[in-house]
C-alpha positions as CSV (number, residue, x, y, z in Angstrom):
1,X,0.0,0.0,0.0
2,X,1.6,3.1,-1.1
3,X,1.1,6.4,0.7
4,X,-1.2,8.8,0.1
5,X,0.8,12.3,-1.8
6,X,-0.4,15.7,-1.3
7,X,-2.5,15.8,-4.5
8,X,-3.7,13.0,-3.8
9,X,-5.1,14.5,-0.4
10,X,-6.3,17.7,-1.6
11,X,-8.2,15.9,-4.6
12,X,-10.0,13.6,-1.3
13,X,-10.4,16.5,0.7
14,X,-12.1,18.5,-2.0
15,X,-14.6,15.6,-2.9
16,X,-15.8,15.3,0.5
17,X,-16.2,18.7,1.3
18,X,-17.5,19.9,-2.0
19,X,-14.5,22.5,-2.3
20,X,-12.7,23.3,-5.2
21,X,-9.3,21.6,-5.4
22,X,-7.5,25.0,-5.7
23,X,-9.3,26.2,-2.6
24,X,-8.8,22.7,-0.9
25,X,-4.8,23.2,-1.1
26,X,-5.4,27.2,-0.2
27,X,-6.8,26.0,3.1
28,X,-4.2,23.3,3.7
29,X,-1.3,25.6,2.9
30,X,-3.0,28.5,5.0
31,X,-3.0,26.1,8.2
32,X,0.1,24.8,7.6
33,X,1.7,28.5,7.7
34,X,-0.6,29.5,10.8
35,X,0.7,26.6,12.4
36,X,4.3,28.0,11.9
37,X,3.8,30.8,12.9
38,X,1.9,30.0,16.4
39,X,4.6,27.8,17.2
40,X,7.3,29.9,16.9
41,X,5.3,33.0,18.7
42,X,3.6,30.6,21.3
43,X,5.9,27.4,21.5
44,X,2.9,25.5,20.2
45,X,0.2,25.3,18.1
46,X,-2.9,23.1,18.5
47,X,-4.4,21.3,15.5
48,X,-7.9,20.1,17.2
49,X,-8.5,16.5,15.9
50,X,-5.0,15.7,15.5
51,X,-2.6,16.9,18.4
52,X,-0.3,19.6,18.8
53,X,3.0,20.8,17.6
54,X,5.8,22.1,20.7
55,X,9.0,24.0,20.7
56,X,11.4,22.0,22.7
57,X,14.3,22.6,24.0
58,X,17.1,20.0,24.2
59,X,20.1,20.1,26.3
60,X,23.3,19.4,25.3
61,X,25.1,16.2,25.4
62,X,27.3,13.8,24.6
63,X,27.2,11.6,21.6
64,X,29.4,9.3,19.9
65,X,30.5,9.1,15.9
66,X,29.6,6.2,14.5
67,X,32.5,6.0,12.2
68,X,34.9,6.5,14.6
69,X,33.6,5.5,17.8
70,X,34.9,9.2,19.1
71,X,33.1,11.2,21.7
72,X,31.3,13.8,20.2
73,X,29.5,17.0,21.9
74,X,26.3,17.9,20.4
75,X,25.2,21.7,21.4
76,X,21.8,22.7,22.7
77,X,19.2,23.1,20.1
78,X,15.5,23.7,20.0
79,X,13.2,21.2,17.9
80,X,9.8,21.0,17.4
81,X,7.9,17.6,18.2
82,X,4.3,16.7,17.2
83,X,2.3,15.7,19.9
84,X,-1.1,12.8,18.7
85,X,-4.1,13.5,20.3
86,X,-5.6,10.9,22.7
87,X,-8.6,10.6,20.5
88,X,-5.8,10.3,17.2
89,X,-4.4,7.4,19.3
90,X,-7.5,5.5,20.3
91,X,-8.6,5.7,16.8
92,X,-5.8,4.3,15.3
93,X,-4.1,2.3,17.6
């Protein structure tokens, strides 16, 4: 079973909800840029349904090269990490 692609998505999206495709991937592209833009303003960004994305911080720490086997030290950086909803869980899992 192959994955379902963007297009693929919007062309779904807009046959269930009667939208236009261009106005299907308008919304889509409109969230996805909200969503950006709370979580770097916020630190996260709800997405009801589906969970929430969080700025994280991690600290730093050692790690090792796995070429070499030497002790590397990797610097403090900020991620962000997708949180599943409980309901996003008990429906799929």
């Amino acid at each position: 079973m192959s994955k379902m692609t963007k297009s693929q998505m919007i062309a779904t999206l807009s046959e269930k909800t009667g939208l236009s495709k261009k106005d299907t991937a308008g919304f889509m592209d409109a969230l996805a840029d909200l969503a950006y833009v709370e979580v770097k303003k916020n630190g996260e960004c709800i997405v009801p349904g589906f969970g929430k994305l969080v700025k994280v911080k991690r600290k730093a720490r050692e790690g090792r090269n796995p070429a070499t086997g030497a002790t590397i030290k990797i610097p403090a950086k900020t991620v962000v990490k997708f949180r599943l909803a409980k309901a996003v869980k008990d429906a799929v899992l």
